[in-house]
N, C-alpha and C positions, 0 to 999 in steps of 0.2 A: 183606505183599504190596505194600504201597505204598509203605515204606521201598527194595523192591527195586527198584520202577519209578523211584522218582526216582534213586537209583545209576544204575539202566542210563541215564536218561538225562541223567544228572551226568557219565557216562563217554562214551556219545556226542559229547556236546558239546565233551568236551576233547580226542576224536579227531580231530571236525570243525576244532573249532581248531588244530591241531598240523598238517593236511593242508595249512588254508587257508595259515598261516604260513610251513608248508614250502616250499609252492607259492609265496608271495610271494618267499624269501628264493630261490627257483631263478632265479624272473624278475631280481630284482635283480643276480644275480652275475655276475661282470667278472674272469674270470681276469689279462685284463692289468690289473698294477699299476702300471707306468709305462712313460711311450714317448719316442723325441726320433726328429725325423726333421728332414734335410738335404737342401737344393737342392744337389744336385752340379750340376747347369749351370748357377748362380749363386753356387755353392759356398760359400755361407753357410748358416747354421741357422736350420729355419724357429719363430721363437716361437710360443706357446701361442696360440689361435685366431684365428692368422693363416692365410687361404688359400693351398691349393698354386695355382699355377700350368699352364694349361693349356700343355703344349707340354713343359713341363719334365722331367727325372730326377731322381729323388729316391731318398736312402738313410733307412729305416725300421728302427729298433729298439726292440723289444716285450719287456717281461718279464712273463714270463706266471707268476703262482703257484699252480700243483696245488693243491687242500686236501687231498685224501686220496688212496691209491692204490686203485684199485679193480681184483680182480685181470681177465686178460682183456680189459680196456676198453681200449679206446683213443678218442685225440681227433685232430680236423682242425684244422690253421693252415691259412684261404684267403685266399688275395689276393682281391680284385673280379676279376671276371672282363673288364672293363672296363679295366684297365689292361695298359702294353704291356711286354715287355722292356726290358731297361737294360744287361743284358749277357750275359755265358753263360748264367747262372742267375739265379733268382730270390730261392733262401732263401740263406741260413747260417750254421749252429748254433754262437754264442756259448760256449756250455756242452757242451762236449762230455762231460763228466760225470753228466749228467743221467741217472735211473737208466731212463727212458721212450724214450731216443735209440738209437734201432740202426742206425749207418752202413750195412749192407749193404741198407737195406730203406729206405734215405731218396733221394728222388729231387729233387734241388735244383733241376731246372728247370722242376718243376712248381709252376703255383699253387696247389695243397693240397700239404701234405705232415701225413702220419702219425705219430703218439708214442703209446707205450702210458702208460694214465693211470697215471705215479708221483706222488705226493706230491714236492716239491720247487721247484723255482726253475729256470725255463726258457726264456737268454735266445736272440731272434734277429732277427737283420736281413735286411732284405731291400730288393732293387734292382728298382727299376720307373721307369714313364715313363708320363706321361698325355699323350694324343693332343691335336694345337693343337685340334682339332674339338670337344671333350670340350662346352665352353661353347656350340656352336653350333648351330643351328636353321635350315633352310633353310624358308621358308614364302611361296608364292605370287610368289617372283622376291627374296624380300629375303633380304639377311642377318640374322637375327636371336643377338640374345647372351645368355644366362642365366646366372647363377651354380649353381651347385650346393650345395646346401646338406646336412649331416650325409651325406653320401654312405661308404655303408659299406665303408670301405677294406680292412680286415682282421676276417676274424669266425673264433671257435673252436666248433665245437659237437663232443658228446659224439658218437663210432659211435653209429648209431640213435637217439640222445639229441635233446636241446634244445640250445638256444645258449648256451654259458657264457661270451663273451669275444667284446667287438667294440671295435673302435677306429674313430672316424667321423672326415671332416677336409670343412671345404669347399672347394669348387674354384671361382676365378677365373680372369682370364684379362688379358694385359695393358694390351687397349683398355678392359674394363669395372673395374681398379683404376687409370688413366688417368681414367680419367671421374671416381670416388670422391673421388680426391686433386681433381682438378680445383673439386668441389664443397665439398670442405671447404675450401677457401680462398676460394674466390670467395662462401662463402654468409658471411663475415665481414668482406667489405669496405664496410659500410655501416657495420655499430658500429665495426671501426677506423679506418673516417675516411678509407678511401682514397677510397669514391665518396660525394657528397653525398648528408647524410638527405633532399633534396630527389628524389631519384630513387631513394627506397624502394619506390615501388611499382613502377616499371619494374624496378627489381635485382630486386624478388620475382617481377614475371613472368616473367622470366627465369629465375629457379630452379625455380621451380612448373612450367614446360613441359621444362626440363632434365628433372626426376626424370620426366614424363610418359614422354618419351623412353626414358628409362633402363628404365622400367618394361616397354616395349613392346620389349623388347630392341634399344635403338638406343642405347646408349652412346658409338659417336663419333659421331653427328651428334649427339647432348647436349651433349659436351663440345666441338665446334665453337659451337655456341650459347653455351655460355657464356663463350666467348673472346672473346665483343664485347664482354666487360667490362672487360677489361685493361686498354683505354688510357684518358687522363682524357676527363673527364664536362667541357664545359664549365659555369662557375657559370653558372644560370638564371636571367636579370634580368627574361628578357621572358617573359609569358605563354601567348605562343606555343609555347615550349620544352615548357611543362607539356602541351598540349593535343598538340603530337607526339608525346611519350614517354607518352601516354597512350595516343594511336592503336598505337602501336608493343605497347604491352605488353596491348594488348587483343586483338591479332593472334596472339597468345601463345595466346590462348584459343582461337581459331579451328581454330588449328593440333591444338590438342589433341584438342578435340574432332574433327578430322578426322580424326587419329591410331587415334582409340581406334573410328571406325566402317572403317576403313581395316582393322584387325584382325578386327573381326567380319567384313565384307563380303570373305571370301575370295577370292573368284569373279571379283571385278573391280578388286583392292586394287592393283596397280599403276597403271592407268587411273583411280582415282579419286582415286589419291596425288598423283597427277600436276597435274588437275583442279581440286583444292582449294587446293596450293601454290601452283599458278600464277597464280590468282585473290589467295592473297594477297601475293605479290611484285608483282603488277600496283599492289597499294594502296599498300603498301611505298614504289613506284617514286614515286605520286602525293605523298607524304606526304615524301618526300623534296627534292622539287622546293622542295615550301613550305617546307619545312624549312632551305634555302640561303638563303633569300633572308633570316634571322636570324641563323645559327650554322652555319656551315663544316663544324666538330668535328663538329656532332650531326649533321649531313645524311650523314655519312661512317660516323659509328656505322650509322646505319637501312640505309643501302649494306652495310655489313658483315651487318646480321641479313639483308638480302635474300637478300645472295650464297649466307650459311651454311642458310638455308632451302633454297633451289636446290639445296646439297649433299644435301639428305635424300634428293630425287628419284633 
């Protein structure tokens, strides 16, 4: 009697496990086995996790591998339903061959189209466009920019089934990979020597309220900010120099912090935007005056972060 009990649940256990298994290896599976997709309105090819581009048309090819045929079954290829036309249609079947493809029941202008599940290799492209808006956020009077991230571009799932097959891609946009490239050069002009290690910590405030920026969906007034880096720095003999670009990069902080209550404070986020900036361009304006009366160059730099401040408003 007990030899049987522990069989039955010697057998249990190995059914539990075979379900558990099965069930993992359903979740894990990815019909598509390989993709390339192309910017046709910059008519180059986009590399491996590079962002599409908001605004853009793109051509997409997916090859999708069956593992079994299952009779009766069929499966969905859908686009996002988020994405727009590109031209007449949307799909078209690489492989006409395929023993799953039945031309008179495939509708190319739709974003699903139908196959019955065969076993085999099933390629196809398809033409779409993401809307310039795709990245964008309209919030309390601003324009706000976000990326998209894994945005599910193309998914397959079984009729009445689960999902076998997705392809994700992120989406950019061209003022917030503007800003990106902007940052990666300007965040190495201290170790290469283009601006003095004597104004590391001003260059760092400057990148530290950039990314704030960027954060808060404001990528061109970020990369306006970080364009008063460009020109030279004059060398700092006098120690005045140190104690402006101190004032300057402490302002950095100010702003952030008013940034990020500027967000929460929905209700009155343009009046308070307004409010807090103005207050510190007024300092700006103060600190600039003293600022002349040393070095030229650097009173023109702090003129520049004023002006590009002003731009935020």
């Amino acid at each position: 009697m007990g030899s049987r009990t522990t069989l039955s649940a010697v057998a249990g256990l190995v059914i539990l496990c075979l379900l558990v298994s099965g069930t993992a290896a359903a979740a894990s599976t990815n019909w598509i086995s390989s993709s390339s997709i192309r910017d046709t309105t910059g008519n180059s090819a986009v590399a491996a996790g590079q962002p599409l581009l908001a605004g853009d048309a793109y051509n997409v090819t997916v090859e999708i591998q069956v593992p079994f045929s299952q009779q009766q079954s069929q499966f969905n290829v859908s686009l996002n339903g988020a994405v727009g036309a590109s031209g007449s249609q949307y799909w078209y079947v690489l492989t006409p061959s395929y023993g799953g493809y039945n031309s008179a029941d495939f509708v190319a202008g739709s974003k699903t189209v139908t196959f019955t599940q065969v076993q085999g290799e099933l390629t196809l492209a398809a033409l779409f466009s993401l809307s310039s808006n795709m990245t964008v956020v309209q919030s309390g009077g601003l324009t706000l920019r976000f990326p998209l991230n894994n945005f599910p571009l193309i998914t397959i799932d079984v009729a009445g089934g689960s999902q076998v097959g997705n392809l994700s891609v992120d989406i950019s946009d061209q003022v917030i990979q503007a800003y990106q490239q902007a940052y990666a050069a300007k965040s190495t002009y201290i170790s290469s020597g283009k601006i003095s290690q004597s104004y590391s910590a001003f260059v760092s405030g400057v990148l530290v309220q950039a990314q704030a920026l960027d954060q808060e969906g404001l990528p061109a007034q970020a990369t306006n900010l970080l364009n008063v880096l460009d020109s030279p720095f004059p060398a700092p003999p006098n120690p005045f120099l140190f104690y402006a670009v101190a004032i300057a990069a402490g302002l950095f902080v100010v702003v952030g912090v008013a940034l990020s209550l500027v967000i929460v404070r929905r209700s009155s986020k343009q009046g308070f935007m307004k409010s807090v900036v103005g207050e510190v361009e007024r300092d700006l304006a103060g600190t600039e005056v003293k600022a002349a009366q040393y070095d030229k160059n650097l009173a023109e730099r702090l003129r520049g972060i004023r002006e590009k401040l002003g731009e935020i408003q």
